[in-house]
C-alpha positions as a LaTeX table, in Angstrom:
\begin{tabular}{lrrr}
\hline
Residue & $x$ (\AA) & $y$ (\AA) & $z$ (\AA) \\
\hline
Unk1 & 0.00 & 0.00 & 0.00 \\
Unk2 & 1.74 & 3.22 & $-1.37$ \\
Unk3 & 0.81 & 6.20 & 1.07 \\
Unk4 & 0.78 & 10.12 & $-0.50$ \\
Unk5 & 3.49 & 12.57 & $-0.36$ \\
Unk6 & 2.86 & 15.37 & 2.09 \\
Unk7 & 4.61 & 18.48 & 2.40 \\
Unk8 & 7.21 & 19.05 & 4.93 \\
Unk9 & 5.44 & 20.27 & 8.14 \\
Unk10 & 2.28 & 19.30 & 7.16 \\
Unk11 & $-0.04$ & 16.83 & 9.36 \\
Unk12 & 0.35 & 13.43 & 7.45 \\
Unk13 & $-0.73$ & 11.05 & 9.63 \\
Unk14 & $-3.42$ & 10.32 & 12.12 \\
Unk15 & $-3.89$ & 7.72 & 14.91 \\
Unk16 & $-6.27$ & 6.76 & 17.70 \\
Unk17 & $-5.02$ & 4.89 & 20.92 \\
Unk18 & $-8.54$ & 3.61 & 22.72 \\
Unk19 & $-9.21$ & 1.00 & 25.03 \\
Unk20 & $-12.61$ & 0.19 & 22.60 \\
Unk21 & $-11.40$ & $-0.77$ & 19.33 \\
Unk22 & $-14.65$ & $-2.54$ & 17.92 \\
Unk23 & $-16.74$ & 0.60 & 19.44 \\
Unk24 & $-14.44$ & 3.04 & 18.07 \\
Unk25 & $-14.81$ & 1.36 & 14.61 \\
Unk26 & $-18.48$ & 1.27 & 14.22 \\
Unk27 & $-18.43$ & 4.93 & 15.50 \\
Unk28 & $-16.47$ & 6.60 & 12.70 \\
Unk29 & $-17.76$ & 4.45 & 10.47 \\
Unk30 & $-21.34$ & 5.24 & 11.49 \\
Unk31 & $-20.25$ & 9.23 & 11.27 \\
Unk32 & $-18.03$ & 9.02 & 8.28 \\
Unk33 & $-19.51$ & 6.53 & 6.39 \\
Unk34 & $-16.61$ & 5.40 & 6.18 \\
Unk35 & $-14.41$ & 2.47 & 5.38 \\
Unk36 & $-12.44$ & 1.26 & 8.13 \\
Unk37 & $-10.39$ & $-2.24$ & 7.61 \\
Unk38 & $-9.28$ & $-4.09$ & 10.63 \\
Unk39 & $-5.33$ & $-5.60$ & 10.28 \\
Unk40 & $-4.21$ & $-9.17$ & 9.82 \\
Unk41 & $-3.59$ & $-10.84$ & 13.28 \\
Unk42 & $-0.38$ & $-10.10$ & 12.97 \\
Unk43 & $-1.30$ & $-6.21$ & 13.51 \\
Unk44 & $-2.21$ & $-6.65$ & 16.84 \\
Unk45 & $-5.25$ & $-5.16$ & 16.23 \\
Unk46 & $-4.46$ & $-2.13$ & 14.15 \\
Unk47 & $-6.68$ & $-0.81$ & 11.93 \\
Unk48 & $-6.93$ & 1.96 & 8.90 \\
Unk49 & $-9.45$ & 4.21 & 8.44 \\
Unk50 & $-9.63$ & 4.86 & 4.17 \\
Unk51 & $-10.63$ & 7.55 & 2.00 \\
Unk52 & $-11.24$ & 6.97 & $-1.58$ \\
Unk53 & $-8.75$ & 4.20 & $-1.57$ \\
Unk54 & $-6.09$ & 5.97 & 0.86 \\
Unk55 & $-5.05$ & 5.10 & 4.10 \\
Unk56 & $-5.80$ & 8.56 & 6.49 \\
Unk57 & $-5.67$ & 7.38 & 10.08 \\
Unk58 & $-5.07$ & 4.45 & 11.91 \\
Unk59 & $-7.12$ & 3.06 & 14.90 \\
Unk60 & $-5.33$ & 1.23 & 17.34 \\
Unk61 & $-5.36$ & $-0.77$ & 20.93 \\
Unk62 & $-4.97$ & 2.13 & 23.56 \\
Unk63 & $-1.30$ & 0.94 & 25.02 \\
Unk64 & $-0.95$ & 3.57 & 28.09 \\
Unk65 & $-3.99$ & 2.85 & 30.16 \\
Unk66 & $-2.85$ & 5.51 & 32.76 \\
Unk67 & $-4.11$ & 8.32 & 30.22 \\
Unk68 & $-7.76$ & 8.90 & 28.20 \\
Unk69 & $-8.03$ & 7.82 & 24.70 \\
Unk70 & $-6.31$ & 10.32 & 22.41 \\
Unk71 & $-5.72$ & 11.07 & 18.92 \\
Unk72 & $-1.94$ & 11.57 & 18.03 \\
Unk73 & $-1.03$ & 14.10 & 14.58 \\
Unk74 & 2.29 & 13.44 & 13.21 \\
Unk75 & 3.70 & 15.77 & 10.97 \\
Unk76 & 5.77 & 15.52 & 7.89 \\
Unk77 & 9.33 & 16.42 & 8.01 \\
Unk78 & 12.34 & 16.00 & 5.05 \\
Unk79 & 15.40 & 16.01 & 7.05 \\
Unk80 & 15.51 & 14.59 & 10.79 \\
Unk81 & 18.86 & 16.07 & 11.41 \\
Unk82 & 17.91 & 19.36 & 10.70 \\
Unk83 & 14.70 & 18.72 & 12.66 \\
Unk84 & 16.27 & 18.13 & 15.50 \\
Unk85 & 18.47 & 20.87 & 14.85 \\
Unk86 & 15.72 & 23.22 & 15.14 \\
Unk87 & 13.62 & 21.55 & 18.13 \\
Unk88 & 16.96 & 22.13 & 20.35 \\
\hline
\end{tabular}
């Protein structure tokens, strides 16, 4: 599965830690209408939310119980060196 190009510092990637996986799924299905595949066993029960054909999201097993389910954003960088550069 090829995933799209994003621009450096853009969001490109979505994912949901939650301790309801099956709930979770027929949620944003049920408000997207969307198309939301569950993993192989082998993906310890990760799962990708699609759009038109393209992976957008993924929904996961929560693994920090300590904390609420969250949504994490990761954003698209070129160069990790200079990255880091900058974060220091």
């Amino acid at each position: 599965m090829e995933m799209p190009a994003c621009t450096p510092g853009t969001p490109s990637w979505v994912g949901l830690g939650t301790p309801d996986l099956p709930g979770a799924i027929a949620f944003y299905n049920g408000m997207f209408g969307g198309d939301i595949q569950e993993g192989p066993p082998e993906a310890c029960g990760y799962a990708m939310a699609m759009y038109q054909g393209v992976p957008v999201a993924g929904l996961g097993p929560q693994m920090n119980t300590e904390i609420p389910p969250s949504w994490a954003t990761y954003v698209s960088i070129a160069d990790l060196e200079a990255t880091m550069a900058l974060a220091r």
